[in-house]
C-alpha positions in Angstrom: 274.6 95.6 167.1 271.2 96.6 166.9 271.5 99.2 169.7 274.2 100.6 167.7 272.0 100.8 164.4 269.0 102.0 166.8 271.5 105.3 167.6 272.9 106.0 164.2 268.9 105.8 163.3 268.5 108.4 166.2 271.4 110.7 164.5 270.1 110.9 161.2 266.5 111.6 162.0 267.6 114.7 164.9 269.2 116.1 161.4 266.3 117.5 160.8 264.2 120.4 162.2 260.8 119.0 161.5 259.8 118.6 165.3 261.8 121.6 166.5 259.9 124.9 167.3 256.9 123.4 166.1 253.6 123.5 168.1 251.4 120.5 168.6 248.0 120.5 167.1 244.6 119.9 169.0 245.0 116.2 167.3 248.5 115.6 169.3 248.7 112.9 171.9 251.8 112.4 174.9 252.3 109.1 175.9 254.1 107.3 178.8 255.7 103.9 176.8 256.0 101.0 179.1 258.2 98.0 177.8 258.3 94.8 179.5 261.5 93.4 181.5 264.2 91.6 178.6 266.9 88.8 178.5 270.0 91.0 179.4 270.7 92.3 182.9 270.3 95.6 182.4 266.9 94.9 181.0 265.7 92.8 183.4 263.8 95.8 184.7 261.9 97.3 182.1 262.0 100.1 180.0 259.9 103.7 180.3 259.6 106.3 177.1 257.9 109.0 175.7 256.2 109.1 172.5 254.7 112.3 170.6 252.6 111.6 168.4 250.6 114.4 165.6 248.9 113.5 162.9 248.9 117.2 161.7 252.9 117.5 161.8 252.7 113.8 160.7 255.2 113.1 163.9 255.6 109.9 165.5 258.6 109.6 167.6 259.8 108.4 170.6 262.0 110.1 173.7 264.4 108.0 175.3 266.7 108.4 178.4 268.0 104.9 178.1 270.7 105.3 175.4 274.3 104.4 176.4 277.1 103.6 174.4 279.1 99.9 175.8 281.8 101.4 173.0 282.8 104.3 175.1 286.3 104.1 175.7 285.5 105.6 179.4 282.0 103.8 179.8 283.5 100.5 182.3 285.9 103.1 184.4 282.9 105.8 184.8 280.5 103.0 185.8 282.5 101.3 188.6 283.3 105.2 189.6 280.0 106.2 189.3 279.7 108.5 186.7 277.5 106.4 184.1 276.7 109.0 181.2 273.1 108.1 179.7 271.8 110.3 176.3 268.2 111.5 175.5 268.2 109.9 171.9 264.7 110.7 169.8 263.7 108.8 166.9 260.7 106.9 165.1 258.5 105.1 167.3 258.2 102.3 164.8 262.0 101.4 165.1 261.5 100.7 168.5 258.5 98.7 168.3 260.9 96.5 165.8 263.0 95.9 168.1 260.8 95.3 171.2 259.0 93.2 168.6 262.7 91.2 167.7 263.1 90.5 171.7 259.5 89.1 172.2 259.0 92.2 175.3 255.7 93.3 176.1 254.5 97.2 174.8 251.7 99.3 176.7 251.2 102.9 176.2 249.5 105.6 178.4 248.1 108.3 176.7 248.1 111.7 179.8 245.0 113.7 180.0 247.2 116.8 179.4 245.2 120.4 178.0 246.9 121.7 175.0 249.2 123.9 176.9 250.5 121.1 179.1 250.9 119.2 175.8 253.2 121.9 174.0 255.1 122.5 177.7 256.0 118.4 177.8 256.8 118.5 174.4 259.0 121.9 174.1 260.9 120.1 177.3 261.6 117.0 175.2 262.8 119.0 172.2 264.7 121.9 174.4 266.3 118.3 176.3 267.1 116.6 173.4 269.5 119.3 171.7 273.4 117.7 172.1 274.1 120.5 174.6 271.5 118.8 176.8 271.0 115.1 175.8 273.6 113.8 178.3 272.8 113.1 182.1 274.7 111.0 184.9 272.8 107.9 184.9 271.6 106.7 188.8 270.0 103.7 188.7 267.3 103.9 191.5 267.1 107.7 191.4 267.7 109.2 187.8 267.3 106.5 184.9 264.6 106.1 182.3 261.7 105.8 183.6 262.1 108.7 186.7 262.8 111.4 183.9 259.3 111.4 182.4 257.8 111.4 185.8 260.0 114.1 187.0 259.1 116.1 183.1 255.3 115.2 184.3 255.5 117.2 187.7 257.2 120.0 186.2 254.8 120.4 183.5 251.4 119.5 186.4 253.7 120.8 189.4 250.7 121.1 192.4 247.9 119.3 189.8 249.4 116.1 190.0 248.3 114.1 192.8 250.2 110.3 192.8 248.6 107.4 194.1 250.1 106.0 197.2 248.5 102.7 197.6 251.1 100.8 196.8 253.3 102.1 199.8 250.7 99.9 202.2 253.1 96.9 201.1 256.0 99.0 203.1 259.1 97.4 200.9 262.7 99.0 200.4 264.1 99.8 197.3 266.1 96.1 197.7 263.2 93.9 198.0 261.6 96.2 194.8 264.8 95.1 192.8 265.0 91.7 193.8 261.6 90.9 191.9 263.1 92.1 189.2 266.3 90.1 189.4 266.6 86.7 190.6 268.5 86.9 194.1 269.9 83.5 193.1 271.4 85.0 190.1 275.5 85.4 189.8 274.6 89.5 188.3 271.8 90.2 192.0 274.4 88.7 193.6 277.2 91.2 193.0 274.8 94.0 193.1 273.6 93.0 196.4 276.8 92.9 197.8 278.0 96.3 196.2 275.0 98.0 197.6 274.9 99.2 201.2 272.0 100.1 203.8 270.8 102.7 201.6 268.5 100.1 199.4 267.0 98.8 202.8 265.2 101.8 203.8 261.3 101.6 203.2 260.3 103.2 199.6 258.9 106.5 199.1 255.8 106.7 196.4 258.4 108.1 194.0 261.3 105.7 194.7 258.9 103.1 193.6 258.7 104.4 190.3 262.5 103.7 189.2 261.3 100.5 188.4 258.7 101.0 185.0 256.3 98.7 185.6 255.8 100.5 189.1 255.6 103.7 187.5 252.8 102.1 184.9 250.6 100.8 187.3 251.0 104.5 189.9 250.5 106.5 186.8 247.4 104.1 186.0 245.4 105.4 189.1 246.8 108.7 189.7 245.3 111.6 189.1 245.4 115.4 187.8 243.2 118.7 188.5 241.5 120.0 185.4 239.8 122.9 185.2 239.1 122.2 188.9 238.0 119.0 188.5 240.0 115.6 189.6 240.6 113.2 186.8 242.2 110.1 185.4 245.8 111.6 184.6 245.7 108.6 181.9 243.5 109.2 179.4 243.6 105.7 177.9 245.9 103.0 177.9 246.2 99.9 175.5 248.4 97.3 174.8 250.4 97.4 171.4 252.6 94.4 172.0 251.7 91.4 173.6 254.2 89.0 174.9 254.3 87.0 178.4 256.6 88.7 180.5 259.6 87.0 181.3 260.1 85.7 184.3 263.1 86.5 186.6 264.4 82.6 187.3 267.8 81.4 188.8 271.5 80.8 186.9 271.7 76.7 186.7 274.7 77.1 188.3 273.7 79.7 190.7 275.6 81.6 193.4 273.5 79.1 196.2 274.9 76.0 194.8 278.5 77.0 194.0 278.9 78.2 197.8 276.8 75.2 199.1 279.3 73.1 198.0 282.1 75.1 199.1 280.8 75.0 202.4 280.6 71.2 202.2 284.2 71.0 201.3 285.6 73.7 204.0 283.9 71.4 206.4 285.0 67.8 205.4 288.7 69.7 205.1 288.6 71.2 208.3 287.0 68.0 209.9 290.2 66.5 208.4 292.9 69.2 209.3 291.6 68.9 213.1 291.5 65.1 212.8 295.7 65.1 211.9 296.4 68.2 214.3 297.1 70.3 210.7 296.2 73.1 208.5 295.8 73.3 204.9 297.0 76.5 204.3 296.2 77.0 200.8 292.7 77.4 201.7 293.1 79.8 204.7 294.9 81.9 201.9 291.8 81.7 199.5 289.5 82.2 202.1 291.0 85.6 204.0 292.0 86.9 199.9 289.0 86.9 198.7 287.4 88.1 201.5 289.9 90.9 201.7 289.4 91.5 197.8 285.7 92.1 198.1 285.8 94.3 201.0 288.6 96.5 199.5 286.4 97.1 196.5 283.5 97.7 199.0 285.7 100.4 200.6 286.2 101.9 197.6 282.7 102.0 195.9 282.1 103.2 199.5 284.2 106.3 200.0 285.5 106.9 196.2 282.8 106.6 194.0 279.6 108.7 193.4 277.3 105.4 193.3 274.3 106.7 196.0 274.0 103.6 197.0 277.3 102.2 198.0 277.8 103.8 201.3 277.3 102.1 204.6 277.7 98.6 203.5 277.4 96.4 206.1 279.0 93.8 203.7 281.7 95.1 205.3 281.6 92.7 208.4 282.1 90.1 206.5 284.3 90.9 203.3 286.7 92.8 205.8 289.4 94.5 203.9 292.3 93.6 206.2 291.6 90.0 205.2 293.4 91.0 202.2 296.8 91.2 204.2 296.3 88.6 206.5 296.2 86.1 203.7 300.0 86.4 203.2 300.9 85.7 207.1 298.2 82.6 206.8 300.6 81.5 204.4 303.5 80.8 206.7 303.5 77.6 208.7 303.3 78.5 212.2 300.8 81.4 212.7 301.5 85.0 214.8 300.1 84.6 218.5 298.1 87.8 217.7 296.1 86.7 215.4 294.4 84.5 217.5 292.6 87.9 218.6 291.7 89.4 214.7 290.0 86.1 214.4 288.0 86.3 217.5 287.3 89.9 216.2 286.0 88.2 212.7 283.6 85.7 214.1 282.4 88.5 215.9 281.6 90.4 213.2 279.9 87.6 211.2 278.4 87.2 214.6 276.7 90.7 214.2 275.2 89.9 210.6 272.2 88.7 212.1 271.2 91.3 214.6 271.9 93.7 211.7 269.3 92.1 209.5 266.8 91.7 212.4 266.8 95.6 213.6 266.3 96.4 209.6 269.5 98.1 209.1 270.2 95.7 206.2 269.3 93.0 204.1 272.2 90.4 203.3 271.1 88.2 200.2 270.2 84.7 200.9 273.0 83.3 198.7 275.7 84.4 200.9 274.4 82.4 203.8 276.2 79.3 203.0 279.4 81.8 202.3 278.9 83.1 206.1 278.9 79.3 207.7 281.9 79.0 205.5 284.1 81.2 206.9 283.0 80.9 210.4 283.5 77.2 210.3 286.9 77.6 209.0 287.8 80.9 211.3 286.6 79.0 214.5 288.5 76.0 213.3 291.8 78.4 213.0 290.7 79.4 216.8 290.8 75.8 218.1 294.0 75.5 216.2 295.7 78.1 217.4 294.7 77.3 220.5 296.2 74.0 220.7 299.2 74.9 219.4 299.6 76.9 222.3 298.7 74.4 225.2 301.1 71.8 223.3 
């Protein structure tokens, strides 16, 4: 509700021109916005704006690319497709202090050491950006969201003066380990997103891929620098706090993705300990098992090769949420299994078999909640092996 009354703020202040074609005095100031990481999942990360501020034009107002609308009849089917449509919204600065202040999140600004010129150059790009003609973008999470769009305004504005500093790419981490400070890996909302996301995230970060994430980009733009009038200096000019708040800390769901499939494990073991004890097989769970699986690697199939998500290709998720699963359910169903599929297990465990050597040679990370879901299933597929087996020899 209040994001809602945030925008319709936002429409009635861009009805008028005051800002547009105007010219920032020598009193002006451009600052980067940094907002600490909030309840919601989508906020777990932070926040990055701009803020204009001129005493002369009496402006005070704030740029943000973060402003999406949950009420879109199209905005669930574009963002499992790919195509998540974000808006440059401008309005007072003071609204969104309220409601930074409402949601107890940290504020720090960075004023740039811009000349006047660079100034009205940021500035006219805002304005120019803002108009409804050019206010909507396709949102990327790791590679076009809020906070990499007033970098990316920065180096057009600096292009060769801007120098970054690079000493935080000494700590060599990928663009998964960088989100999974953010969000809790034990978490039901890391969880999907790990397993949505392919090999892409494991590859080691780039000084810029760091800055999707604000806090990143804060503490990069805090040390970088920019050549004025042929001299190096702080591209921050100052920087203070105007909110102060403990940052919130990215904890665990109480009942978290860990202990829901710890305990299935448990019971898939004391069932198949049981089955093989009375030479049987409950079925019912050799359906749930190979549907689910199947479920989850269909959708990975399709976020792989159908949707525009950067990230989703070459998931090795894949070797264990295998999509055929899906129609192999329906045959586990019947009482007295085909001889064949002795052999598509085999092929399973092998895959699950190759998870490990996959994580040690780097190619990608496999969240540590799934472990117990791994055991799971190749306790219960080498079970079905043994089973199979028998019934053959008897």
């Amino acid at each position: 509700m209040i994001k809602k009354l945030l925008f319709l703020s936002f429409l009635c202040f861009t009805i008028s021109n005051t800002a547009q074609k105007a010219q920032l005095s020598a009193y002006s100031e451009i600052s980067i916005i940094t907002s600490g990481p909030g309840e919601n999942l989508y906020e777990k990360f932070g926040h990055t704006a701009i803020r204009v501020k001129d005493p002369m034009l009496n402006l005070d107002i704030l740029y943000n690319y973060g402003i999406f609308d949950f009420d879109d009849p199209n905005f669930y089917s574009n963002f499992v497709k790919g195509f998540m449509k974000y808006k440059l919204a401008r309005y007072p600065f003071h609204l969104s202090l309220k409601l930074a202040n409402k949601d107890q999140r940290w504020v720090k600004q960075q004023v740039l050491n811009l000349t006047q010129q660079q100034k009205n150059a940021y500035f006219n790009f805002l304005e120019t950006n803002v108009l409804p003609e050019n206010a909507s973008y396709f949102y990327d999470p790791f590679f076009d969201n809020c906070a990499t769009r007033p970098k990316d305004i920065l180096k057009d504005v600096l292009k060769e003066k801007l120098t970054f500093d690079t000493s935080l790419l000494n700590q060599e981490r990928s663009l998964r380990d960088l989100m999974n400070e953010k969000i809790n890996p034990n978490t039901w909302g890391s969880f999907g997103i790990n397993i949505a996301l392919g090999s892409r995230l494991d590859q080691i970060a780039t000084i810029e891929e760091y800055m999707y994430l604000p806090e990143h980009l804060f503490s990069i733009f805090e040390k970088s620098t920019v050549n004025k009038e042929g001299k190096s200096v702080a591209l921050i000019r100052n920087t203070k706090t105007v909110l102060d708040f403990k940052t919130k800390t990215a904890k665990s769901d109480i009942i978290s993705p860990f202990l829901i499939f710890l305990t299935l494990l448990i019971i898939t073991i004391l069932i198949s300990l049981n089955d093989l004890k009375k030479h049987k097989r409950t079925r019912i769970l050799d359906f749930i098992l190979f549907l689910t699986t199947g479920t989850v690697g269909i959708l990975i199939v399709f976020l792989w090769f159908f949707t525009n998500h950067s990230t989703a290709p070459n998931n090795f998720n894949f070797l264990w949420a295998f999509a055929p699963n899906f129609f192999i359910a329906f045959l586990v169903l019947k009482k007295n299994l085909q001889p064949w599929i002795k052999h598509y297990l085999i092929l399973v465990v092998a895959f699950i078999g190759l998870i490990p050597i996959v994580t040690l040679i780097g190619l990608q990370k496999f969240t540590y909640p799934l472990y117990p879901v791994l055991l799971l299933l190749a306790v219960r597929y080498i079970f079905l092996i043994k089973h199979q087996k028998n019934k053959a020899l008897a």
